[in-house]
N, C-alpha and C positions, 0 to 999 in steps of 0.2 A: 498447533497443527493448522494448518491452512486451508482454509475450506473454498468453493466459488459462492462470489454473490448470487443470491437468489432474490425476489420483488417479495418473501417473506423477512427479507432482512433490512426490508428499505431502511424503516425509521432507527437501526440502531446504526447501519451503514450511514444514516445523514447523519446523525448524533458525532462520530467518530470523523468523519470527513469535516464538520465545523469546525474542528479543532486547527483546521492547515490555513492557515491565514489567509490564502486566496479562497477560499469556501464559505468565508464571514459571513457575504450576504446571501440572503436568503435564495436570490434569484441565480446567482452563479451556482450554491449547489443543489436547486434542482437540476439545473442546466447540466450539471456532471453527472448527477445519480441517474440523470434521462440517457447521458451518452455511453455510460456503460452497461443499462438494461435495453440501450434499443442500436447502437454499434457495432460490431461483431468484431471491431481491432480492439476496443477498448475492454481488459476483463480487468475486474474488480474481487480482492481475495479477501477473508477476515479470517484473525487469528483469533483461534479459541483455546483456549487451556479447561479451566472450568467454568468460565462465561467467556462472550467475544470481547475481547480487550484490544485489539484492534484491526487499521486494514491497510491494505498495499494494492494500488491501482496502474496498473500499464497501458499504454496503449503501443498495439504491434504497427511498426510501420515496415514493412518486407521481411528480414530476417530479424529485425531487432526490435528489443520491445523498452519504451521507452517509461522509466518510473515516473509515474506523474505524483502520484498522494501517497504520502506513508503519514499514518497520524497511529497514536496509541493514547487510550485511555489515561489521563491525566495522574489517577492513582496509580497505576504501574509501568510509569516512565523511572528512568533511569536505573531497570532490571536487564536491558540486554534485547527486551521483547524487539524492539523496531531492528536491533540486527539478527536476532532469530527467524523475523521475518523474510526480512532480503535474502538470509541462504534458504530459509527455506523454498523463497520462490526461483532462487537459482537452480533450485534440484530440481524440483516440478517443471520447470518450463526452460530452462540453460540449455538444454540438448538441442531444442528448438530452435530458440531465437538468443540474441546477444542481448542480454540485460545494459542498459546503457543511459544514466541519469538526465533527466530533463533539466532544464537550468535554473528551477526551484528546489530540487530534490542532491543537484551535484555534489556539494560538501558532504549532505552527511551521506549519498551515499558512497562515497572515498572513505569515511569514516567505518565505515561498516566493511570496507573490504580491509581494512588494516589487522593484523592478528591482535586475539584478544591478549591481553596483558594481564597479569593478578590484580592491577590496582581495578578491574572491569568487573 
């Protein structure tokens, strides 16, 4: 399920965002975790199941909202979670604005819009 960031989720929200290779240094992701608590295009979402395992970050520019950070917890990667997330943020926010990949995020997220397959 997909919750909104809040400043009581900083440090698990930075924890998750180090994992996107442009978030490395320390100083870029303060710089993110500041532009999506103090921005108002930029919203910042974390998926929780029984813990938060991961997050999905956009920033809206008009109608459309641009994915900037998908990262997931290292231990439950390759279950589906990073594409659970994209629809789910397609259902919450799609009516809105047009979901549409930044050019970090583009492959996988064409990836995520492909129909799942049994080998998935």
């Amino acid at each position: 399920m997909l919750i909104r960031y809040k400043r009581t989720y900083e440090k698990i929200a930075m924890g998750l965002l180090s994992f996107v290779p442009t978030e490395k240094d320390l100083k870029n992701l303060m710089q993110t975790i500041k532009h999506y608590e103090d921005e108002d295009n930029w919203q910042l979402f974390l998926w929780k199941e029984e813990d938060i395992i991961g997050i999905i970050g956009v920033e809206i520019i008009g109608e459309t909202a641009a994915l900037k950070h998908v990262s997931v917890n290292p231990s439950h990667r390759q279950q589906g979670v990073a594409r659970r997330m994209v629809r789910a943020l397609q259902e919450m926010i799609g009516s809105k604005y047009t979901i549409v990949p930044s050019e970090q995020t583009k492959e996988f997220f064409e990836k995520c819009l492909k129909p799942i397959t049994d080998e998935e």
